[in-house]
Structure formats: C-alpha cells, structure tokens
N, C-alpha and C positions, 0 to 999 in steps of 0.2 A: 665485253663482259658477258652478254647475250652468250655468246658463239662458244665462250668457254662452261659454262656452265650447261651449254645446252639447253637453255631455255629460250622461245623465239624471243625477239626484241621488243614488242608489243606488250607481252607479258611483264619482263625485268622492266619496263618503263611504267606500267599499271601499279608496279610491288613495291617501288621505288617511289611513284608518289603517295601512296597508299601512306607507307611509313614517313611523310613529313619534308621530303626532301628536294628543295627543287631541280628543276631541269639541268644537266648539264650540255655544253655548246661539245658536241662532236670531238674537238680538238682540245679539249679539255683536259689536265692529267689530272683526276679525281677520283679514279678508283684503286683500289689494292687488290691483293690476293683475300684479302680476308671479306669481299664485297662479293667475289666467286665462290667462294668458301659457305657464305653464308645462302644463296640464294642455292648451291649443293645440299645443305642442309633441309632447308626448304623446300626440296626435291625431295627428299630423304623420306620427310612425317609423308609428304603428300604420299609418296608407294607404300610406306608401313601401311595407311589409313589412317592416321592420327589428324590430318587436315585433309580437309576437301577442297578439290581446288577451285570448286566455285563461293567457298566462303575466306580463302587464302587473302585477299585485299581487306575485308573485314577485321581478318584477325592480326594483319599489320597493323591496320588502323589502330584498334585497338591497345595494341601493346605502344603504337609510336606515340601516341597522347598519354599515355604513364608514364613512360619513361622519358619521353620529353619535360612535362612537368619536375622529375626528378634531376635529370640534369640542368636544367636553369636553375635548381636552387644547389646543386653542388658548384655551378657555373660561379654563381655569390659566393658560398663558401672559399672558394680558392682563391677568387678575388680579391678577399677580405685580408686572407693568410698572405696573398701576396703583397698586397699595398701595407700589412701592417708596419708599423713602423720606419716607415719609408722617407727615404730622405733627397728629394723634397716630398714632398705630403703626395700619395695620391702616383707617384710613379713605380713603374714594374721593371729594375732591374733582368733584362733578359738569364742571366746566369742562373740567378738565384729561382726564376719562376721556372725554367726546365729541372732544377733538382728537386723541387717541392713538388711540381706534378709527377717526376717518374716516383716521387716517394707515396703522393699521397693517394694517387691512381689506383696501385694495386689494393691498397686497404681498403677504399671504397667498394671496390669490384667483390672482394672478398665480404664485407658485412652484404652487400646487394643479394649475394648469390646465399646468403645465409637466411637472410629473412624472407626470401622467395622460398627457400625449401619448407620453412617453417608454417609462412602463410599458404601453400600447398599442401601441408600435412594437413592443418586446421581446416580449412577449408574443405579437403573429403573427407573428415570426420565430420563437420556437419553435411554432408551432403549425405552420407552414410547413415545421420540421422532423420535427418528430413526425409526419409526414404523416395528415391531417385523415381520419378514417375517416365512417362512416357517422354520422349527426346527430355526438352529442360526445363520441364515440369516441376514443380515442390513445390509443398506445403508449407508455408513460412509465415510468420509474423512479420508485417513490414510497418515498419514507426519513421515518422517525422519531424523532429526535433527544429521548430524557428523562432527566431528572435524577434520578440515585439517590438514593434515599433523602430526597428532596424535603422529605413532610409530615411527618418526625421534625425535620429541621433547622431548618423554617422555625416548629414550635411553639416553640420558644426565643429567636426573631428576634422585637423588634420592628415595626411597622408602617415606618416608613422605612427602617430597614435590610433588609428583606425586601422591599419594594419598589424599594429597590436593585440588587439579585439577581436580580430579574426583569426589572430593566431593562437590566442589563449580559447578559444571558442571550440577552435578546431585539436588542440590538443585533450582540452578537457572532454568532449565529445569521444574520442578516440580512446578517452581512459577509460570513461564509463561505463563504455559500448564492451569494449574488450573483456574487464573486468566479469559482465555479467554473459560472455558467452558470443556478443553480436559479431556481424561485420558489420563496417561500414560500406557503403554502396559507394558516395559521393558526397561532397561535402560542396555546397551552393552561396557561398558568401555568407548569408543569414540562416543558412536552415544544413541538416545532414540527415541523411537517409539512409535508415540503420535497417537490416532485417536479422530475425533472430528463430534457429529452431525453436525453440519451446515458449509459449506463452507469456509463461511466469516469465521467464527473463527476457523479451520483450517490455512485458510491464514492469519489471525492476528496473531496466533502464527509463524508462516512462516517469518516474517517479523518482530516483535518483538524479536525473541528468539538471533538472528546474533548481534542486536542493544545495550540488556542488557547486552550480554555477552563480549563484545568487551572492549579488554583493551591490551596493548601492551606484557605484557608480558604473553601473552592466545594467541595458537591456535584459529585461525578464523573458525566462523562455516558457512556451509552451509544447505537448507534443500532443499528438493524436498516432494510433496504432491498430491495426486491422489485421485480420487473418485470414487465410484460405489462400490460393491455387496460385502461381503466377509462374511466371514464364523468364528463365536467366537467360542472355545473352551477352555476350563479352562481359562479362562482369556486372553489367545491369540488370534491374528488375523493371519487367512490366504486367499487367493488369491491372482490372479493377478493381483488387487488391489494391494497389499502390495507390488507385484516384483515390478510392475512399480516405484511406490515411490522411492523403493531403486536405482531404474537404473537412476530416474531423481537426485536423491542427488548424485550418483555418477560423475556424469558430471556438476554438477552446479558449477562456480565459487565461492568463497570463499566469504561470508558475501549476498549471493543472494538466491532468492526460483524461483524455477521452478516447474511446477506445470503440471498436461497432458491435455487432450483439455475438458476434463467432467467437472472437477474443472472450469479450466478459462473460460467455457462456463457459466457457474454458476455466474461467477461476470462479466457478460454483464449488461452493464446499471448503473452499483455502480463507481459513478464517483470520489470516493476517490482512484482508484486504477487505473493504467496503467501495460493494459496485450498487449505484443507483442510475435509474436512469433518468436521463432530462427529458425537456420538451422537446417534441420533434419538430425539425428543420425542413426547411427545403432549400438546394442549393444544386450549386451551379453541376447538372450529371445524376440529382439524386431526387426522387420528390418525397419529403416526409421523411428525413432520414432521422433514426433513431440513435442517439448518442447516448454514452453508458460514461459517467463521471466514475474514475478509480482512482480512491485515495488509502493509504495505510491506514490498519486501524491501532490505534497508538496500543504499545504494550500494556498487556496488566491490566488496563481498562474494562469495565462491565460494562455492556451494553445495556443502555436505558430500555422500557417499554415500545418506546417509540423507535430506536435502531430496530431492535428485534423484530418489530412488526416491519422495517422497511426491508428490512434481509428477505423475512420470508415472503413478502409483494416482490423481490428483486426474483428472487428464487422460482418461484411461479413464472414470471414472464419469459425468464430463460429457460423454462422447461417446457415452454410451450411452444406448438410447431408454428414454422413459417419464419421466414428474417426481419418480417419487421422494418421493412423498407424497399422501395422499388428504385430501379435504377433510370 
C-alpha cells in the first residue's frame, strides 16, 4: 500500500495508527484500493497546503476519535435493526443483515456528510466572528456546565438507568448550547464545555442550561463562564481561559452561573441581567479570585433602593482598571 500510494512505509504505518487502527501481519489481506485512494488524498491537502505534514498524525488522531465514537453508536444501531424481531431472540440472520446494511449504509453516509457541511458552515461563521487572531487565536467566551453531586448519585444508579442521565444531559446540553449560538467542545460524563462568540449568549446559556434541566429526580447543575484569548486546536480549547471557567464552576452553587470580571464587564449596561459580585476565593491556579454571581432580572420588576445601589457598586468595580485577581 506504501509503494502504491508513494508514500515511505514508516509514514502509512504512523497514519494508520494515528487513525485508530491496529497492526496488520505482512501477509494479511486487509487492505483495498480505497486505503491507497485515501492516503492519495492525504497526499493531495498535504501539496495544496491544507495539512502540514508534520501536524498530519495529529489531525488523523483527531478525526479517528470522532468518528470512532460515531460508529460504535451506529455499530448499536444496526445491531438493534438487526436482532429486532428475531427469531430465536438475539440471532442475525446472515441474508437479511447484508440487505439492511447495503440499505442503511448509504443513508447514514449521506445525513454524516450533511451535518459535516452544515457544522463547517457554522463553525466559520463563528470563527468569522470571533475575529481570527494570530495562527488559532480567539476571543471567546468559554462556560462549564457540571452536575452536582454526580458520582454519589450515579453509585446507586444502575447501568441503564445512568446511562440514561447521561444521555438526556447530553442531549439537553446540545439543545441549549445550539439554540443560543454555542459549540460544544466535549461533553465529560458529568460536565460539557461549551464556548460561545458573544458574551450575552454565553450567559444565556449559563442561565438557561440549570432552568431546562431541573427536575427532582436529576442532579442540579451548576456552570461558571469566562472570557478572553485562547488557543483552538483539533477542535479543543486551551488556556487560562478555560482553567478559570473550570475554577468558577467548581465553587458555584448548584442551579447558579458565575462568571470572572471580563465576562461581567461585558454585560454592563444590559438591564435584563443582575451581576454582583461575591467574596473572593482562593483556589486551586488562582489566589483571591474574584467571582461575579449572574442571575436574570425578572420582568417588569422595579428595582428596590437597595438593588439600585448594588447595580451601581457592581458598575463601579467593573469600570475600574485592573482584573481583580492574580493567577
């Protein structure tokens, strides 16, 4: 496969485990034309300039862990279509599982290659807005949406039912994020990590996400949310950005968002929102960190003596220089 494609053999065995796949034995018949085909392609972005080939294993990696994830749960799916009905319970009629994959194969391939285009449209419209810094730079609001008290509740849970929980967590999550504009980054058993161009939708998710999800027999969520500079790679977000988030969701009470002083500086003057700030913390990367409580301010409502005076003490400190916390 090497020699047809033209690539040394050193390399198609780095690219080949890169993408998830293990070793084959020499004498193996394991490959197709469509295995030359693809590592041609591969060839291809690398001379456009679209891939570098020293980032080429990365960006396998990458795609083989998504789209791995993706086929174990269509893997279930066909399983399911196959066994259903089966007689005796639980067997796969060979005949019948070859006509139902060549049917249901191409549908799949076809929605895949739909919501890829779609989530590429989306995705450089916010990148379009976030405006594109230096290599993968941008300015972004990054939020942390976890579930309190997660690994006490979920040791009482059996296996389906717990994977219930996670599943309604992570759909619910997916709708809210969407709805007000986010991506999702990842989604971690008990928590998901959402980042979002613009502030306000950031904290609309912040504040929506604890509201949809709440019902008595669910763990209460909390989030915390941050802004400023961080750095995309494969699809990930990293900096200090991101630690903060995580440090403010760890400290937030259950069903509230707190948010650090970039963000709630950001929603000065938007008078659907009341930002105060608490007592400062020290924590784990941060000493004295300054956390800013953001709740809706209910419709129609007239603010008392005392909100108004706390608006404008809130207002004052956000307009005062310096962050307000050392790292």
């Amino acid at each position: 496969m090497a020699e047809k494609s033209g690539m040394p053999p050193q390399r198609t065995q780095r690219l080949w485990r890169a993408l998830g796949f293990p070793d084959a034995a020499d004498d193996e018949l394991v490959f197709t034309d469509a295995d030359v085909q693809a590592l041609g392609l591969l060839s291809a972005l690398i001379d456009a300039g679209f891939v570098d080939e020293g980032t080429e294993a990365s960006i396998a990696r990458a795609m083989a862990q998504s789209l791995s994830r993706l086929a174990d749960w269509q893997t279930d799916l066909l399983a399911e279509v196959l066994t259903r009905d089966a007689d005796p319970p639980g067997t796969v009629d060979a005949e019948r599982a070859a006509e139902d994959t060549a049917r249901l194969l191409p549908l799949l391939r076809a929605v895949q290659d739909y919501v890829w285009r779609r989530h590429l449209a989306a995705n450089a419209e916010r990148l379009l807005g976030a405006g594109a810094g230096a290599g993968d730079r941008r300015v972004l609001s990054v939020g942390f949406a976890d579930l309190v008290g997660y690994t006490t509740r979920s040791q009482g849970m059996g296996g389906r039912e717990l994977g219930q929980m996670v599943e309604d967590f992570e759909a619910t999550a997916a709708e809210v994020i969407a709805r007000h504009h986010g991506r999702v980054v990842k989604t971690i058993g008990d928590g998901v990590l959402y980042t979002a161009v613009s502030a306000v939708d950031a904290v609309e998710i912040g504040l929506e996400l604890p509201v949809v999800w709440h019902a008595e027999e669910r763990p209460p969520l909390r989030v915390g949310a941050a802004h400023g500079t961080v750095l995309t790679h494969l699809g990930d977000v990293y900096s200090p950005v991101v630690n903060l988030a995580s440090r403010l969701t760890s400290i937030a009470r259950p069903e509230t968002l707190l948010v650090d002083r970039e963000l709630a500086r950001r929603l000065r003057g938007r008078v659907q929102y009341r930002v105060r700030p608490l007592r400062r913390v020290s924590v784990r990367g941060y000493d004295q960190l300054q956390p800013w409580l953001v709740r809706r301010r209910p419709p129609g409502e007239e603010d008392t003596a005392l909100e108004g005076m706390l608006d404008e003490m809130a207002d004052d400190v956000l307009g005062a220089s310096g962050d307000g916390e050392r790292a």
